[in-house]
C-alpha positions as CSV (number, residue, x, y, z in Angstrom):
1,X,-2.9,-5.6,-0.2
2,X,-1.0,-9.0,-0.7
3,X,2.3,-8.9,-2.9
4,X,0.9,-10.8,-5.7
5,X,-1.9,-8.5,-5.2
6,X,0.3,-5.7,-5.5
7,X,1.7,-7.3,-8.3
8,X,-1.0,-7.5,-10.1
9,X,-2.0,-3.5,-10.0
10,X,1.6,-2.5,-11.3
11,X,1.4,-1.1,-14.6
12,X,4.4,-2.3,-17.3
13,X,5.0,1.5,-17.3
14,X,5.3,2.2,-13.7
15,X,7.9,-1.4,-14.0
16,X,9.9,0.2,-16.3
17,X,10.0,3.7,-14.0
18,X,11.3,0.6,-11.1
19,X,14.0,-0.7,-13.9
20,X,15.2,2.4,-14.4
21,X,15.1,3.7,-11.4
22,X,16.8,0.3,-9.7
23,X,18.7,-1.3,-12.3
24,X,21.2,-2.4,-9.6
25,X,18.4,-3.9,-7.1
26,X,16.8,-6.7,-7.4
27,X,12.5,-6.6,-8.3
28,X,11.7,-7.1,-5.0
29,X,14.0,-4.6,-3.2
30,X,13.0,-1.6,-5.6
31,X,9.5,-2.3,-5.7
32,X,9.8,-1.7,-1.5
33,X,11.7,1.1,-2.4
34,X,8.9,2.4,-4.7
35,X,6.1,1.1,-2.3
36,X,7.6,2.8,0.5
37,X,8.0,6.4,-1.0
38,X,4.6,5.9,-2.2
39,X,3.2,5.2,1.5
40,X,5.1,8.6,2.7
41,X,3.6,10.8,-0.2
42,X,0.1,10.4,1.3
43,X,-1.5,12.1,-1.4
44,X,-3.3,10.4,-4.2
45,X,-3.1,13.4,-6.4
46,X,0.8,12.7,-6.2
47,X,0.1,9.2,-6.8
48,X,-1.7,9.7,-9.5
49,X,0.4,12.2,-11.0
50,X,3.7,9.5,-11.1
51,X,1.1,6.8,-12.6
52,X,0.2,9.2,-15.4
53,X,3.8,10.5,-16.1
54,X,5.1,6.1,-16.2
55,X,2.2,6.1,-19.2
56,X,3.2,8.8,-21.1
57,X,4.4,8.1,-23.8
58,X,8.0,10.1,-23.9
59,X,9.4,8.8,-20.6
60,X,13.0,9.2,-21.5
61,X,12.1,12.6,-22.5
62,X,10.2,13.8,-19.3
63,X,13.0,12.2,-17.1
64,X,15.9,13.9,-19.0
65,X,14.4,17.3,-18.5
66,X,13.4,16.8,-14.6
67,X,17.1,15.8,-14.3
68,X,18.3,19.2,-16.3
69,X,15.9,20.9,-13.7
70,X,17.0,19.7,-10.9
71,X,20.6,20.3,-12.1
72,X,20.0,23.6,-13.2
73,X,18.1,24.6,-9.5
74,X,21.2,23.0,-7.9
């Protein structure tokens, strides 16, 4: 798949997970990022399961309790 391509397939929500996730890098750089994790995942369920969680409607919400998890198991 070319870049623009690529481009194309991107949902807004799934750019917004990239902002957020990147704010510091440039598009390019965390859409690599992005792309690359994605290509180690190998597994389309996974895949999927990120696309889904980009649309949902309560983002913010979904991130800030992953991040209390993830403290909390820490």
């Amino acid at each position: 798949m070319g870049e623009d391509e690529a481009s194309r397939s991107r949902s807004p929500e799934l750019d917004q997970v990239r902002r957020m996730l990147f704010p510091g890098l440039s598009e390019a750089e965390g859409w690599a990022r992005i792309d690359a994790a994605l290509r180690e995942a190998e597994d389309s369920d996974r895949v999927d399961s990120i696309e889904r969680r980009a649309s949902s409607a309560d983002l913010d919400a979904d991130l800030l309790d992953a991040l209390k998890r993830l403290r909390e198991e820490g």
